[in-house]
C-alpha positions as CSV (number, residue, x, y, z in Angstrom):
1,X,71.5,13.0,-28.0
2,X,73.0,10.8,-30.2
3,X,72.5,7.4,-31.6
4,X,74.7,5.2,-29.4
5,X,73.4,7.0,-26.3
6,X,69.5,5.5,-27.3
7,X,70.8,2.5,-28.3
8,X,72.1,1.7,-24.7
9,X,68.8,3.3,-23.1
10,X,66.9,0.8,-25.4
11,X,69.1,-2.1,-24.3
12,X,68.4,-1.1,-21.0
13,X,64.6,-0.4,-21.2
14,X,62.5,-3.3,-19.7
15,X,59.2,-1.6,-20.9
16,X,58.1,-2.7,-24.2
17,X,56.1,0.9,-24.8
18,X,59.3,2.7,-23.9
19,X,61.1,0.5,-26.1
20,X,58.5,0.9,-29.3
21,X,59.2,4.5,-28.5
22,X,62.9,4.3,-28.8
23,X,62.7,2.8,-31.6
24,X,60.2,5.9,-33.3
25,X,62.5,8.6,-32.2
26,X,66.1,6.2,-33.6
27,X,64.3,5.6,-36.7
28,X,63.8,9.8,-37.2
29,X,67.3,10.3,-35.8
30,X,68.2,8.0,-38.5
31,X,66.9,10.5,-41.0
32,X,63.7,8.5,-42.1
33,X,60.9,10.5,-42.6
34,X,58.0,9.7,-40.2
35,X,55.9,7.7,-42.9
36,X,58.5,5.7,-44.0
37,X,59.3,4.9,-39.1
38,X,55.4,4.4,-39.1
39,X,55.3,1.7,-42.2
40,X,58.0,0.0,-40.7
41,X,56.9,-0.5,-37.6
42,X,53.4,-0.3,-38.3
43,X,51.9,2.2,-36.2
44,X,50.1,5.5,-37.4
45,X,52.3,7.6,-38.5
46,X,51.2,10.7,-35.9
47,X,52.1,8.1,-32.9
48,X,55.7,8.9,-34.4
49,X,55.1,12.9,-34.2
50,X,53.9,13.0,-31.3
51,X,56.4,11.0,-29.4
52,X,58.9,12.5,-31.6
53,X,58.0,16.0,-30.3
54,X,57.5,14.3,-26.5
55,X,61.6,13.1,-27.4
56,X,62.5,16.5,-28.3
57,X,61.3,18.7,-25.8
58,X,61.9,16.2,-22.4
59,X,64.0,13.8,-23.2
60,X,64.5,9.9,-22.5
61,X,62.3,10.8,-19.7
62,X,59.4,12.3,-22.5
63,X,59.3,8.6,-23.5
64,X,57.7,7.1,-20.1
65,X,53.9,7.2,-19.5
66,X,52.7,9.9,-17.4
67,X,51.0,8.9,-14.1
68,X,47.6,9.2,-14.7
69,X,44.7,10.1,-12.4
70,X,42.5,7.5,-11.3
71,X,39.9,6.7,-8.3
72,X,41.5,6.8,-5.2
73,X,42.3,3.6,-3.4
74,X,39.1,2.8,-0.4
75,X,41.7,0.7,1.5
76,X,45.1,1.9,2.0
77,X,48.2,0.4,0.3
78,X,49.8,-0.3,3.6
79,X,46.7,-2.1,5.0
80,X,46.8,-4.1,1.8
81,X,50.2,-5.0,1.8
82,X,49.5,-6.3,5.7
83,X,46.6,-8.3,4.6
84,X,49.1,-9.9,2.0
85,X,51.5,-11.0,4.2
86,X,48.6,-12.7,6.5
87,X,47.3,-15.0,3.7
88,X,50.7,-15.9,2.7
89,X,51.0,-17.3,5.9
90,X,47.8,-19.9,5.7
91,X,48.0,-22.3,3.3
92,X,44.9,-22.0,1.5
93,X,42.6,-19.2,1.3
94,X,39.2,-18.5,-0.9
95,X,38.0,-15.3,-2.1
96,X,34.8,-15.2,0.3
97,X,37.3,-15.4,3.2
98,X,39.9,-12.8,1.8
99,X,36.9,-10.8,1.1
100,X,35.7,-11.2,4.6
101,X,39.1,-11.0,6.0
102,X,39.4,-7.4,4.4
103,X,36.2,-6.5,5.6
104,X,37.2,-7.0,9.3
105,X,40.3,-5.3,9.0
106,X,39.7,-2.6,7.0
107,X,35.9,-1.9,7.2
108,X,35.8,-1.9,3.4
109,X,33.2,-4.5,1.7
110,X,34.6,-5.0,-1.8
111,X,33.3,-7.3,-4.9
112,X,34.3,-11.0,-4.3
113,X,35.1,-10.2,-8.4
114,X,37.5,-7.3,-7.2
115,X,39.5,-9.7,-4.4
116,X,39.5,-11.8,-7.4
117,X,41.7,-9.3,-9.0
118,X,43.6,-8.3,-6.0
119,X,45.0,-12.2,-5.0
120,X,46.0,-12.0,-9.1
121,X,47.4,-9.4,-8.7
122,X,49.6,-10.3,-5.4
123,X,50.9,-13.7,-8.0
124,X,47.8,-15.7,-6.1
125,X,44.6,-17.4,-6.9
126,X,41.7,-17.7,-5.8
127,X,41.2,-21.5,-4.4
128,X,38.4,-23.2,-3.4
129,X,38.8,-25.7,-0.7
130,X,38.4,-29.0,-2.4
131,X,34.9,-31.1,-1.7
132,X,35.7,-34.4,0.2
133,X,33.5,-37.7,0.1
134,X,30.8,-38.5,2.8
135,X,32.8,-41.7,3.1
136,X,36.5,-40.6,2.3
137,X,39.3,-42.2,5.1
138,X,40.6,-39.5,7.9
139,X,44.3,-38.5,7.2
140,X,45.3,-40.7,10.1
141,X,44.0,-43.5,8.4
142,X,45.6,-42.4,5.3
143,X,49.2,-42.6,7.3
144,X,48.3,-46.1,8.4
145,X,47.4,-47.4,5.4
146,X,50.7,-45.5,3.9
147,X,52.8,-47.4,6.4
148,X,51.4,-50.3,6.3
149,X,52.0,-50.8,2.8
150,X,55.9,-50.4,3.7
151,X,56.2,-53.6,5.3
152,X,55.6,-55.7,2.5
């Protein structure tokens, strides 16, 4: 493979691992040794063997992270991705009730730390509904005031 070819697929690369790793195997292509790759972009220098040798025997492909084994899900992705789409709908939601929520749909009890997780990981938060005075006007007397302040 030659240079031009890895400096498009670098271009292209959104992953900054991938990219570090493009970098390793262009600096060896180059003809530096693999001290002199490491000491430039300080890393050890047998990360740049071994992704070397990862380059050379599979490719561009050789470069991407392997999937890796892991605890399997309790709840479904599907079920999860439903359960996303229902509290996108309300517009406010706290953990306890997500937590809840996914307990009567799924019949899984998870960690209110873990649905913590989960909403970040969906690009949400976890919101708590905020405290109102014993004392504090009703919206509709909110409005009034708000429109009565228009006539002046």
């Amino acid at each position: 493979m030659n240079s031009e070819t890895l400096e498009e697929a670098y271009r292209q690369e959104k992953d900054p691992k991938v990219r570090e790793r493009l970098l390793m195997v262009m600096g060896v292509l180059d003809g530096k040794t693999t001290r002199r790759v490491a000491a430039d972009l300080r890393c050890p220098q047998p990360n740049i063997v071994y992704w070397k040798r990862r380059f050379e025997e599979e490719g561009l492909e050789g470069l991407k992270d392997k999937p890796r084994s892991g605890r399997p899900l309790k709840v479904a992705s599907w079920k999860l991705t439903r359960i996303k789409t229902l509290i996108e709908k309300k517009q406010c939601w706290t953990a306890t009730e997500v937590t809840r929520l996914i307990y009567e749909k799924t019949g899984v009890q998870y960690s209110l730390m873990h649905v913590t997780r989960l909403l970040h990981s969906w690009g949400l938060s976890k919101q708590r509904p905020r405290k109102k005075h014993i004392n504090a006007a009703t919206d509709e007397e909110v409005e009034r005031f708000k429109k009565g302040r228009e006539k002046r």
